[in-house]
C-alpha positions in Angstrom: 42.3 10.0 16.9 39.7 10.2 19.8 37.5 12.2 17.4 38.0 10.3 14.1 36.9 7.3 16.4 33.5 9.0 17.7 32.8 9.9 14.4 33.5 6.8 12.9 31.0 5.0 15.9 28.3 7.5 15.0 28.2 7.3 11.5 27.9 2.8 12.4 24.9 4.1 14.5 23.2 6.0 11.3 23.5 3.2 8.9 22.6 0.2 11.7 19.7 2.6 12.5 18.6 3.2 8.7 18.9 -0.1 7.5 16.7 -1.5 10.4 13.4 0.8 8.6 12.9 1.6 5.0 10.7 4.0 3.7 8.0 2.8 0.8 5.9 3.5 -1.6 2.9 2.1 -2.2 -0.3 2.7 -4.9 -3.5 1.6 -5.7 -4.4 2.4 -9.8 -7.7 2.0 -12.1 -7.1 0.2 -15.0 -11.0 0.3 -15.2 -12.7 2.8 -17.8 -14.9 4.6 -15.0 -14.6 6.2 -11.6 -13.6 4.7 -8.5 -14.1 5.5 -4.7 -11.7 4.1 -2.2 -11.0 3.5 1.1 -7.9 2.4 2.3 -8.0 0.8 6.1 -4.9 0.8 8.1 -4.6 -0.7 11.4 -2.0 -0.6 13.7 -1.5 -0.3 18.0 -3.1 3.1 17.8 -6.4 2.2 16.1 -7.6 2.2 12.7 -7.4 5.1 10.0 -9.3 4.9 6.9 -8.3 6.5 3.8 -10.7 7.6 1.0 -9.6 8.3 -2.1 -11.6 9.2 -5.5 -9.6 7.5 -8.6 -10.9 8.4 -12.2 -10.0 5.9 -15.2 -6.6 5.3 -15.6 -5.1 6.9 -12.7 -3.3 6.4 -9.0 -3.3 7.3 -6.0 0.1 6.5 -3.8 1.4 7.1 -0.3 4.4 6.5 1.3 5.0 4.4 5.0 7.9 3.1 6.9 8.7 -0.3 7.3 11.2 -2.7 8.4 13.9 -4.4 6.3 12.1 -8.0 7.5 9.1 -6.8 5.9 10.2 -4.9 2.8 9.2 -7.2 0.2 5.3 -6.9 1.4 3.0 -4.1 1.4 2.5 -1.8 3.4 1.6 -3.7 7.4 -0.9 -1.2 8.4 -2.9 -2.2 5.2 -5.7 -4.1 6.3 -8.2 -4.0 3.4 -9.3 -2.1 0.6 -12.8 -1.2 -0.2 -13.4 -0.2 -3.6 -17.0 0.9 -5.8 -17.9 1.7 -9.2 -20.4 3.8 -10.9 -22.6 1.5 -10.7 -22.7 0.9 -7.7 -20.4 -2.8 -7.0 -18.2 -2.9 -3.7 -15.3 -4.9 -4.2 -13.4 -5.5 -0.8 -10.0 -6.6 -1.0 -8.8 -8.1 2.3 -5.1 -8.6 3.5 -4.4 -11.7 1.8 -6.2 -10.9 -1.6 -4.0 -7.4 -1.6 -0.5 -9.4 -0.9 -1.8 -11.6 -3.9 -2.6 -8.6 -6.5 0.7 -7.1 -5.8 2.8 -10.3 -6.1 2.6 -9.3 -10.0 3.0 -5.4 -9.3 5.6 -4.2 -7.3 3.5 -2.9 -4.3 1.1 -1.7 -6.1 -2.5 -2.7 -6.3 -4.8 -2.7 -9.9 -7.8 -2.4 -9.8 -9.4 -4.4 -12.8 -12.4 -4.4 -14.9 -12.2 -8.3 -13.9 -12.2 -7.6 -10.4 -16.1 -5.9 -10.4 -17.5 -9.0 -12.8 -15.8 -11.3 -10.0 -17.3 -9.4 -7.0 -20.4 -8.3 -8.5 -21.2 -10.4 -11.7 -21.8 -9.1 -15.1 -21.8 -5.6 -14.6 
C-alpha cells in the first residue's frame, strides 16, 4: 500500500510539474514571391540571441521553445522582434507588439506579406 501510495504521489508530481510548462511551436513563413533574410531576436535574463534565417518564396522556418501554461496562448516570450529584407533591399522590423498582432490571425505563426514591404518601404 506504502508503495502504490509513493507512486501514486510521484506520478501527481509529473503531471503538476508538466502542466506548469508547455512546449511550442512557433514559425515565421513568406507568402512573398521572392527571398527573404531573417533575424529572429530573443531576449531573456541571459542576454539576447539572434537568429538568422534565409526563407525563399513560399516557405517556413519554425522552432520550438518552452513556455508556461499562463503564457500559452502568446508567442514565444523571448521573441523580441523580427527583422526582415527583400531582394530589393526593404527592412521590415516587426517589434513585440506588431508580432502578437500578426499572429492573432495565425496560430503562432508569423506571415510575412507582400503588403508588409509596400507598408514599410512604399511601392516596391
Amino acid at each position: 500500500m506504502e508503495k502504490l501510495k509513493k507512486s501514486f504521489i510521484v506520478l501527481l508530481s509529473i503531471i503538476s510539474m508538466s502542466s506548469c510548462a508547455n512546449i511550442k511551436w512557433a514559425s515565421i513563413k513568406n507568402a512573398t514571391d521572392e527571398h527573404l533574410k531573417v533575424k529572429a531576436i530573443f531576449v531573456s535574463k541571459y542576454g539576447t540571441q539572434v537568429m538568422e534565417m534565409p526563407i525563399e518564396a513560399g516557405e517556413n522556418n519554425t522552432w520550438q521553445y518552452e513556455q508556461s501554461s499562463f503564457d500559452a496562448s502568446k508567442m514565444d516570450k523571448y521573441l523580441s522582434s523580427i527583422e526582415v529584407s527583400n531582394t530589393r533591399g526593404c527592412l521590415l522590423i516587426l517589434n513585440k507588439k506588431d508580432i502578437d498582432k500578426k499572429v492573432e490571425n495565425h496560430e503562432l505563426e508569423v506571415v510575412i506579406e507582400p503588403q508588409d514591404f509596400i507598408d514599410a518601404c512604399g511601392k516596391q
